[in-house]
Structures are given as structure tokens and as C-alpha cells.
C-alpha positions in Angstrom: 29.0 -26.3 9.5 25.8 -26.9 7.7 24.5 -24.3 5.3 22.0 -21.8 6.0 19.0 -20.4 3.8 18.7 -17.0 2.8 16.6 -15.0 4.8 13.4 -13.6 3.9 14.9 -9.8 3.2 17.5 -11.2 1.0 15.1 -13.3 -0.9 13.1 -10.2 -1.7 15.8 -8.2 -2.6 16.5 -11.4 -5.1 13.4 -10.8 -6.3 13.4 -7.2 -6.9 16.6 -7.5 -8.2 15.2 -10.0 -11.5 12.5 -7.6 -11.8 15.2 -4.7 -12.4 14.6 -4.7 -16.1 10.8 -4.8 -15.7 11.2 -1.9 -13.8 13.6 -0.1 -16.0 11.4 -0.8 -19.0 8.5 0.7 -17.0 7.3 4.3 -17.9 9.2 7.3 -15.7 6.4 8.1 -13.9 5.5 4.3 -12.9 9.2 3.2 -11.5 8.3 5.2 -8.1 5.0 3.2 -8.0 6.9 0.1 -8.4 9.4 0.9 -6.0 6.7 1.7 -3.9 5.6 -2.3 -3.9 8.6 -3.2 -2.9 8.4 -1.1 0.1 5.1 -2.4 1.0 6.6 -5.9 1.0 9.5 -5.4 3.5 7.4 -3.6 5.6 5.8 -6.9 6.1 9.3 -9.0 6.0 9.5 -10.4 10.2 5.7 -11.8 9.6 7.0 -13.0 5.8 9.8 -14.3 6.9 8.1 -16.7 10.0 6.1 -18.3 7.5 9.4 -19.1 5.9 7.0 -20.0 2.4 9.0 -21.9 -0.2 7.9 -18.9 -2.7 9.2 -15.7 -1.5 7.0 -13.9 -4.1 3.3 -14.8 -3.0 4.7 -13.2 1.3 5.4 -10.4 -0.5 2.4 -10.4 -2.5 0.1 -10.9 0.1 2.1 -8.1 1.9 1.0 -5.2 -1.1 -2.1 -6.4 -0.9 -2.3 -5.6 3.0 -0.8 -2.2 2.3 -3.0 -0.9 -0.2 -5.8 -2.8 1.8 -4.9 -0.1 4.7 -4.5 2.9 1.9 -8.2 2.2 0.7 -9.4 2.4 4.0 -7.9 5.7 5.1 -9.0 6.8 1.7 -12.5 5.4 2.3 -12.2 7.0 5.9 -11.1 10.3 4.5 -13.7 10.5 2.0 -16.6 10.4 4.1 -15.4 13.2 6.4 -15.0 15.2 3.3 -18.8 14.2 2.1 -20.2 14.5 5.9 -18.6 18.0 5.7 -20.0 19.0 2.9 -23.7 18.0 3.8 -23.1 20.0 6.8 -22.1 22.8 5.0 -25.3 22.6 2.4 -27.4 21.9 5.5 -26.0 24.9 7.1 -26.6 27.0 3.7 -30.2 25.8 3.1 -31.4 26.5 6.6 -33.4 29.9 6.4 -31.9 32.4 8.8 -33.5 34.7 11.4 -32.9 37.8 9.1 -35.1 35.7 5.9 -38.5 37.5 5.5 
């Protein structure tokens, strides 16, 4: 039998698991962030793992990037419904009513 490589999944869980002190040294409040990157990387781990690159690390790079690529753009989405809301509101105020003198 010849030998097999590791797949992508266990290569990032290789990679988180070096990382484990980083993480541990990390402030309370930033180990769910950093958890969080991880996430983002094995969402992307089928498309990682057919490019089968011989540095796990930049796939799952590339894969945070993609995520919080997508989280700007809701937020950038979001935002301007909130701002074209509120210059319809002001519009709405400023307008003089029938009742104005």
C-alpha cells in the first residue's frame, strides 16, 4: 500500500493546533475572534482542499479573507439601508404639511 497525504481538514486542524498557544496567550475577549478565523477557513476546506497547495496556511488564508470580504459587504449593504432610511425620514420631517400656515 502506498501512503496517503493528509487531507486538507486535517492539515488545518494541524495548523490550528500549533497556533494553540498563540491563542491561549491571546486576550479573553480575542480567543472567540480567533476561533472565529478558523471557522472561516473550513468553511472554505472542499475548494482548499482541490487546490491541494503545498502550504495549507495561505487556502486558509485566502479563505478569511473571502469571509470577511462577504461580512464587509453585508455590512456595506446594511449600512446604506440604514442611511437611505434615515434621509427618508428627515425628508419626510422637513416637508411642510397641509396643517403649516
Amino acid at each position: 500500500m502506498g501512503r496517503t497525504n493528509p487531507t486538507y481538514r486535517d492539515a488545518l486542524r494541524a495548523i490550528e493546533e500549533r497556533w494553540a498557544e498563540f491563542r491561549r496567550a491571546l486576550r479573553r475577549r480575542d480567543q472567540p475572534r480567533f476561533d472565529q478565523l478558523f471557522e472561516y477557513a473550513r468553511k472554505h476546506a472542499d475548494a482548499s482542499g482541490l487546490l491541494n497547495h503545498q502550504n495549507p496556511l495561505l487556502p486558509a488564508l485566502l479563505s478569511i479573507d473571502l469571509e470577511q470580504e462577504g461580512r464587509l459587504d453585508d455590512h456595506e449593504e446594511r449600512l446604506e439601508e440604514l442611511e437611505a432610511a434615515v434621509a427618508a425620514r428627515d425628508d419626510k420631517e422637513a416637508a411642510p404639511s397641509d396643517s403649516d400656515p
